[in-house]
C-alpha positions in Angstrom: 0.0 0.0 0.0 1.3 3.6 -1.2 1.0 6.1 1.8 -0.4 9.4 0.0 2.8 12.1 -1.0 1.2 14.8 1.1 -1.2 13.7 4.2 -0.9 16.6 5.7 -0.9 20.0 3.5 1.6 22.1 6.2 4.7 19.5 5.2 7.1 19.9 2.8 8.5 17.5 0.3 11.7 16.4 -1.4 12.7 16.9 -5.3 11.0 13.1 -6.3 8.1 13.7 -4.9 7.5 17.1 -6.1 8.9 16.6 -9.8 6.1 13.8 -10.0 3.2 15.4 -8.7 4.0 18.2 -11.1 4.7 15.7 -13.9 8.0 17.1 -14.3 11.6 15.5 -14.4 13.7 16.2 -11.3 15.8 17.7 -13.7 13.2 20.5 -15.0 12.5 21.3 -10.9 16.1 22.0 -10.7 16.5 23.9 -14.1 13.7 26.2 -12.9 15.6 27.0 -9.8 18.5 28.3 -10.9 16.8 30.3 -13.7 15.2 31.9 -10.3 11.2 30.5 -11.8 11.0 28.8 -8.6 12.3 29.5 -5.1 15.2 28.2 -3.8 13.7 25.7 -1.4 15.3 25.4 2.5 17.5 22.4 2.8 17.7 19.9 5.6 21.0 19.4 7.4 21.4 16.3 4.7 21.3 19.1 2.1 18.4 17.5 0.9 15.7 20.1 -0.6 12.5 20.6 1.3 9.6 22.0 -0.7 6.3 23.5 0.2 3.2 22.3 -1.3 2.7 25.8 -3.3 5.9 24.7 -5.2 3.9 21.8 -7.1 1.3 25.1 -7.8 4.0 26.9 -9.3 5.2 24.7 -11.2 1.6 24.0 -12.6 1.8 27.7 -13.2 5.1 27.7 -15.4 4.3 24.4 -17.4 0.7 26.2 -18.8 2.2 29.5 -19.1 5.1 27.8 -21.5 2.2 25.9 -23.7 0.3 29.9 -23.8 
C-alpha cells in the first residue's frame, strides 16, 4: 500500500516527490531553480531540498504559461 505524498498539507517535500506530482523531471525542478522561476527551497542538514506544497502550484503555473 502507497502512503499518500502529502497527508498533511503544512509538510514539505523532497525533489521526487515534487517533480512527480507536477509531472515534471527532477531535472526541469532543478533547471527552474537556478533560472530563479521557482524558489530556492530550504535544505535539511542532509542538504536534501525541502519543498512547500505551493511549489507543485508553481510549477503548474510555469508548465501552462510555456504551452500559452
Amino acid at each position: 500500500m502507497q502512503t499518500p505524498a502529502f497527508p498533511n498539507p503544512g509538510l514539505t517535500m523532497q525533489i521526487g516527490q515534487l517533480a512527480r506530482q507536477a509531472g515534471v523531471p527532477v531535472d526541469t525542478v532543478r533547471y527552474y531553480e537556478r533560472r530563479g522561476l521557482l524558489s530556492e527551497p530550504m535544505r535539511r542538514p542532509s542538504g536534501y531540498r525541502d519543498y512547500e506544497p505551493e511549489s507543485v502550484e508553481r510549477l503548474h503555473f510555469i508548465r501552462s504559461a510555456q504551452a500559452a
